[in-house]
C-alpha positions as CSV (number, residue, x, y, z in Angstrom):
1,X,1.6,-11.4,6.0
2,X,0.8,-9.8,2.4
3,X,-2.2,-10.4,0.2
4,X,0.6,-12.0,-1.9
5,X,1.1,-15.0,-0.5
6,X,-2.5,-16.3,0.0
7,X,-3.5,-19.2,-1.8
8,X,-6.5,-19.6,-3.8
9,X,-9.3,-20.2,-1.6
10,X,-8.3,-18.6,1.5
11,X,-9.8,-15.7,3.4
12,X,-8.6,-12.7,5.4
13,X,-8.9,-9.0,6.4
14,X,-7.3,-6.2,5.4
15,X,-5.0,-4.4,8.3
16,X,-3.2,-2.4,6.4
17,X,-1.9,-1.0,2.8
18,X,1.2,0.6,2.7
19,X,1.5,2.2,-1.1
20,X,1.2,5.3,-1.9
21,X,0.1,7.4,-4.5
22,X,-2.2,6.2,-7.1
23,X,-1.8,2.8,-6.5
24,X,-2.8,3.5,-2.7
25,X,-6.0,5.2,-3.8
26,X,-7.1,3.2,-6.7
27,X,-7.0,0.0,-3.9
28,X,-9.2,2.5,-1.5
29,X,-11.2,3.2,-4.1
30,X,-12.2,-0.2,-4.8
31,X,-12.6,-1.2,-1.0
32,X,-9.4,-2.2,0.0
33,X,-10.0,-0.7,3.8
34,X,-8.7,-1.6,7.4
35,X,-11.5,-4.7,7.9
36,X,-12.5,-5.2,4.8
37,X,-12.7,-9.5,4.1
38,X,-10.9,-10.7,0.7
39,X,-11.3,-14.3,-0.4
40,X,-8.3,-14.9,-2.8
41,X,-10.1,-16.6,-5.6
42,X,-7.0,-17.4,-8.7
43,X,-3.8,-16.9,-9.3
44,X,-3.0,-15.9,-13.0
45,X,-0.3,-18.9,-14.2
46,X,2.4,-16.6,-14.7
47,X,1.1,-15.1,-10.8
48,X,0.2,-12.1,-12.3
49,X,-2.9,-10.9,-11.8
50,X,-4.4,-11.9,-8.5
51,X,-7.8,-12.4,-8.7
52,X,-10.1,-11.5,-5.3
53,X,-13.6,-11.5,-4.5
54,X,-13.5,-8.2,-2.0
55,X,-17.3,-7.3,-1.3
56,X,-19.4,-9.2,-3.0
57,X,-16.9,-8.2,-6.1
58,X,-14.1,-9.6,-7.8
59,X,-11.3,-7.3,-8.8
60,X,-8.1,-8.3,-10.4
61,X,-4.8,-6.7,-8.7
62,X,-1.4,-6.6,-9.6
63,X,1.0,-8.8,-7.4
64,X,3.3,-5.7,-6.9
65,X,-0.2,-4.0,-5.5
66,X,-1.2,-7.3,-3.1
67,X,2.4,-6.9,-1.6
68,X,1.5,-3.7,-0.3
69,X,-1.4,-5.0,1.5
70,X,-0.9,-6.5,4.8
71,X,-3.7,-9.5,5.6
72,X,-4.5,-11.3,8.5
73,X,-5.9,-14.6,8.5
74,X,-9.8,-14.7,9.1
């Protein structure tokens, strides 16, 4: 399952992110690590941005960005 296809209010861990390039290590850079727990906390009405609370923070992605991260259900 992708980051993607959460719904607002739910929670899960990162197990992967399979992008590359910049877009791989500006979600790195912001925490997006194997383990890491995201609660999905809005999505934008046209779905684009995602908004997450990843620790303790909340960070806006793209929804081309959260379909590169593979979640599992906490």
């Amino acid at each position: 399952m992708t980051l993607d296809q959460l719904t607002p209010g739910q929670e899960c861990r990162v197990c992967d992110v399979s992008l590359e390039g910049a877009q791989l290590q500006r979600l790195l850079d912001m925490g997006f690590i194997e383990g890491t727990l995201i609660k999905v906390i809005r999505n934008a009405p046209l779905l684009d941005p995602l908004d997450v609370e990843i620790r303790g923070y909340l960070v806006a992605i793209r929804r081309n960005e959260a379909m590169g991260v593979e979640v599992a259900i906490a």
